[in-house]
C-alpha positions in Angstrom: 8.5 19.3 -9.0 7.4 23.0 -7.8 7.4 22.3 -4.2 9.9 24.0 -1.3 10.0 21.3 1.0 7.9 18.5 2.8 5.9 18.0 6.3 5.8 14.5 8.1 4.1 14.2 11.3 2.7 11.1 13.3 -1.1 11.6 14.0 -4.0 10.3 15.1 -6.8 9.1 13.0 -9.8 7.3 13.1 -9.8 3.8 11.9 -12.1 1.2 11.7 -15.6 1.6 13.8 -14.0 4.6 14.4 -11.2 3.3 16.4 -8.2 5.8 17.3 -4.9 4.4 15.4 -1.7 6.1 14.6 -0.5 6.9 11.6 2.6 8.6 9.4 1.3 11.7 7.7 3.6 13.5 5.0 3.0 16.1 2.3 4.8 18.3 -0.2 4.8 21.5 0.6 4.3 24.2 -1.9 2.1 22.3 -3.9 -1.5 23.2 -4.7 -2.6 19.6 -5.8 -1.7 16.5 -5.4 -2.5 13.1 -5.3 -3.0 11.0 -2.1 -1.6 7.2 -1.4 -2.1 5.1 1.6 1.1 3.3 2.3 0.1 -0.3 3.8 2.8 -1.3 6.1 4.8 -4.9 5.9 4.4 -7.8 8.7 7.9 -6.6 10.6 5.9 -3.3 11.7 5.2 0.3 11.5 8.8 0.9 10.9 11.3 3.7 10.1 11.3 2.4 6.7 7.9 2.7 6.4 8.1 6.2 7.4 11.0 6.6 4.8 9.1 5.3 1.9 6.0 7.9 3.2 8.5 11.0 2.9 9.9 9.2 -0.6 6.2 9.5 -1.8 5.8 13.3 -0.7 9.3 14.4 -1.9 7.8 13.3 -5.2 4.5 15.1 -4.8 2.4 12.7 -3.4 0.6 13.5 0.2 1.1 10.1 1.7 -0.5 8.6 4.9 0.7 5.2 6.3 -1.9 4.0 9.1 -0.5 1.7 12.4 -2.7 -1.2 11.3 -1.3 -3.1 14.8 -1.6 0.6 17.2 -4.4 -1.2 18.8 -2.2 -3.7 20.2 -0.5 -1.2 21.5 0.8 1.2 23.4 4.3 0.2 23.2 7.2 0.3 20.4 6.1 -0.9 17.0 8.4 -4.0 16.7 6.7 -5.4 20.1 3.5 -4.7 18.3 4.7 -6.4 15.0 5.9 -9.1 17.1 1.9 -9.3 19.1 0.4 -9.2 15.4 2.4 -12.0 14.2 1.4 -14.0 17.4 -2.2 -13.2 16.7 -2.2 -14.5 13.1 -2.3 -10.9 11.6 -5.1 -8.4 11.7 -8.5 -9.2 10.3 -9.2 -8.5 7.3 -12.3 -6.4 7.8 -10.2 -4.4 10.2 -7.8 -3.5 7.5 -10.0 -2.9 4.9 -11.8 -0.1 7.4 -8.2 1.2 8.8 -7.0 2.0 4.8 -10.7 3.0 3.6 -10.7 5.6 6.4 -7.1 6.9 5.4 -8.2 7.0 2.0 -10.9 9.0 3.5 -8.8 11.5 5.3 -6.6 12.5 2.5 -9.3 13.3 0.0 -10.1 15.5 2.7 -6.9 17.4 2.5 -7.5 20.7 0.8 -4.4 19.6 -1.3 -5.7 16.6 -2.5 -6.5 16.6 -6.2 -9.1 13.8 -5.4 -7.5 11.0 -7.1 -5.8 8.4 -4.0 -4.0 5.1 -4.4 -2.5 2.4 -2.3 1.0 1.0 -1.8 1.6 -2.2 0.1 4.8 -4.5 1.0 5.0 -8.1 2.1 1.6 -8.9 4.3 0.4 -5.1 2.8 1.0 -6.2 -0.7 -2.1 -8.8 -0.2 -3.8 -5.9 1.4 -3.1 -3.8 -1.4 -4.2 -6.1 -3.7 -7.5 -6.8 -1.4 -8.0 -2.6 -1.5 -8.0 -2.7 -5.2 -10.9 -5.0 -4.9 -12.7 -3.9 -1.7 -12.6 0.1 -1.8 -13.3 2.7 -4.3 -9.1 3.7 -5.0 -7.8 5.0 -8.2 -4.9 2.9 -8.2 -3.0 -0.5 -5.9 0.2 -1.2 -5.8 1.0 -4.9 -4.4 5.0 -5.5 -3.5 5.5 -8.9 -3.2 2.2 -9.6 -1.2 2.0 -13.4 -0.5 -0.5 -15.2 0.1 -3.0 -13.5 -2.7 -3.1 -17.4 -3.4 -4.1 -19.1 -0.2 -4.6 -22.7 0.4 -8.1 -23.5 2.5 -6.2 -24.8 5.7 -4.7 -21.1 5.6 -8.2 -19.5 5.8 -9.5 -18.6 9.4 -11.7 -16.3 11.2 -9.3 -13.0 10.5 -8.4 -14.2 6.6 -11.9 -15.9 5.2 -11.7 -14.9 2.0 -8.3 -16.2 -0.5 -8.1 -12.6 -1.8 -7.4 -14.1 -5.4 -10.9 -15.2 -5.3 -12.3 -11.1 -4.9 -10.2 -10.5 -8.2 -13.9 -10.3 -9.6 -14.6 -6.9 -7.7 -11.4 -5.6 -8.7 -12.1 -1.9 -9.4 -8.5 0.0 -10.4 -5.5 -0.3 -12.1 -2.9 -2.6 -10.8 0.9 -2.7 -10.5 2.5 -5.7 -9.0 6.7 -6.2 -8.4 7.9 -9.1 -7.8 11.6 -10.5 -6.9 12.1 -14.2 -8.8 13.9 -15.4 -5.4 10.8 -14.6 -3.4 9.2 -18.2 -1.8 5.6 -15.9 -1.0 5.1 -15.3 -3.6 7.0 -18.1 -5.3 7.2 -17.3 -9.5 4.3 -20.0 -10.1 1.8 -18.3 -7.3 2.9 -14.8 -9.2 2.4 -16.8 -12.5 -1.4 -18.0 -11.5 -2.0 -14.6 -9.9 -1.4 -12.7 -13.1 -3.6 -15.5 -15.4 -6.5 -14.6 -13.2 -6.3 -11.1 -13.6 -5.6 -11.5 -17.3 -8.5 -13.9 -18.0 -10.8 -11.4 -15.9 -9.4 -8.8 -18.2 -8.1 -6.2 -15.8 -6.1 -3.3 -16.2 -2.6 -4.7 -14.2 0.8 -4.7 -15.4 3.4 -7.1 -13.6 7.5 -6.5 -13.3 9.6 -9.7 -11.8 13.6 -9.3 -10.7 15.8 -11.5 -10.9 18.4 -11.9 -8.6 15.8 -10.5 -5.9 14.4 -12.1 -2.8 11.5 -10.7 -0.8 11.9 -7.2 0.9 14.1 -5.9 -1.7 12.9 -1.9 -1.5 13.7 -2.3 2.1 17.2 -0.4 3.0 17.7 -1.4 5.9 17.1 -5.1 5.5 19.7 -8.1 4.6 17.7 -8.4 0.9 17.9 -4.7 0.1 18.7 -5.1 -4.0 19.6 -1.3 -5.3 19.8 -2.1 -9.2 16.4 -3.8 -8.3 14.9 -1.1 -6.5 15.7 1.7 -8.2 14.0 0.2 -11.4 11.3 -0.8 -9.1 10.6 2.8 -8.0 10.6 3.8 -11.4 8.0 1.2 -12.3 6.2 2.6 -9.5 6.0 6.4 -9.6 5.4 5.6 -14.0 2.5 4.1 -12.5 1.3 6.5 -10.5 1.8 9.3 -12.9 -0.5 7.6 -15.4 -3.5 6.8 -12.8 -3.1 9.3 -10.6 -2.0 12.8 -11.6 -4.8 13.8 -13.7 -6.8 16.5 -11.8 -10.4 14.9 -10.3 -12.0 17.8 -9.0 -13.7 20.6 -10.3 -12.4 24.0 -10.4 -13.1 26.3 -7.7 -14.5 29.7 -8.5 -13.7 33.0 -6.9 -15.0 36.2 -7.2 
């Protein structure tokens, strides 16, 4: 890969409105360019997974950012906050959409960054994913098992008003989705409806299901952790990256 090492550090970044939040910052070092991907948390927190699959993404070259969508109920430790934001219904939409589009933000920044940033999302961040693909201008979305993409109208409120499936329309990057055929949200059949949208709408997606895989099953720490599974999924997922990320975006600097 070309680099020595890598550099993760917690932060603080401005989110939505401006908003202070937390988040997990990691990057290759030795490494000129790169590209950048926002890594949207699962419902159970701003976990030490979480961090781990940051570091996975820089020890493959990536310079990775996941931002504490629940630090602003907060301070305190990240499962009493996951635990607040489940009691609250989630975080609103709009909210999210201007926590990730400011971490998108801050790693085009990065001198490093080759200009080129996607998204990565699990479980409640899959749906976000999916939603980023649609809402902000991203090179590329990854969705891992994001239910509720699908959304009945009794599930729509004041925080969720829009069934995400319906912004397919705007949809404005590539899009990788992995599913596990044990998952109940997504079910196959939501997965199945999910992937004629896109298809009829004629975007550029590709979808991989599991069998013998529930929901969660990257997640190493967690009772549905599937290895064969994951490490194919991971595969699937840094192909996909290589293809709509790695080309350079940015123009050459000069020097005298």
């Amino acid at each position: 890969m070309g680099y020595e090492g890598l550099i993760g550090e917690t932060i603080t970044m401005r989110g939505h409105n401006g908003a202070p939040i937390e988040a997990y910052l990691a990057r290759p070092i030795g490494v000129t360019s790169a590209p950048g991907v926002v890594v949207i948390h699962h419902m159970p927190g701003w976990d030490e997974w979480t961090r781990e699959v940051t570091r996975k993404l820089a020890e493959h070259g990536y310079a990775a950012i996941a931002p504490h969508l629940f630090s602003r109920l907060g301070p305190g430790a990240w499962d009493d906050l996951a635990a607040a934001a489940r009691s609250a219904g989630g975080m609103p939409d709009a909210q999210v959409v201007g926590d990730v589009g400011a971490a998108v933000a801050l790693l085009r920044d990065q001198p490093l960054c080759n200009g080129k940033v996607g998204v990565i999302g699990f479980c409640s961040g899959g749906r976000q994913a999916y939603m980023m693909a649609c809402k902000l201008d991203i090179d590329a979305a990854v969705d891992c098992w994001g239910g509720r993409v699908i959304a009945k109208p009794e599930e729509l409120n004041e925080r969720q008003p829009v069934a995400v499936i319906d912004m397919t329309t705007e949809m404005r990057c590539p899009l990788l989705g992995i599913f596990g055929n044990d998952d109940a949200s997504p079910d196959p059949e939501q997965v199945n409806r999910t992937e004629a949208v896109l298809r009829d709408l004629g975007k550029d997606y590709e979808f991989h299901r599991y069998d013998g895989a529930g929901h969660g099953f990257f997640a190493t720490d967690r009772a549905n952790y599937r290895p064969e599974q994951a490490v194919d999924g991971w595969k699937k997922v840094f192909a996909f990256f290589e293809r709509t990320l790695q080309a350079e975006a940015r123009e050459p600097v000069l020097t005298a």
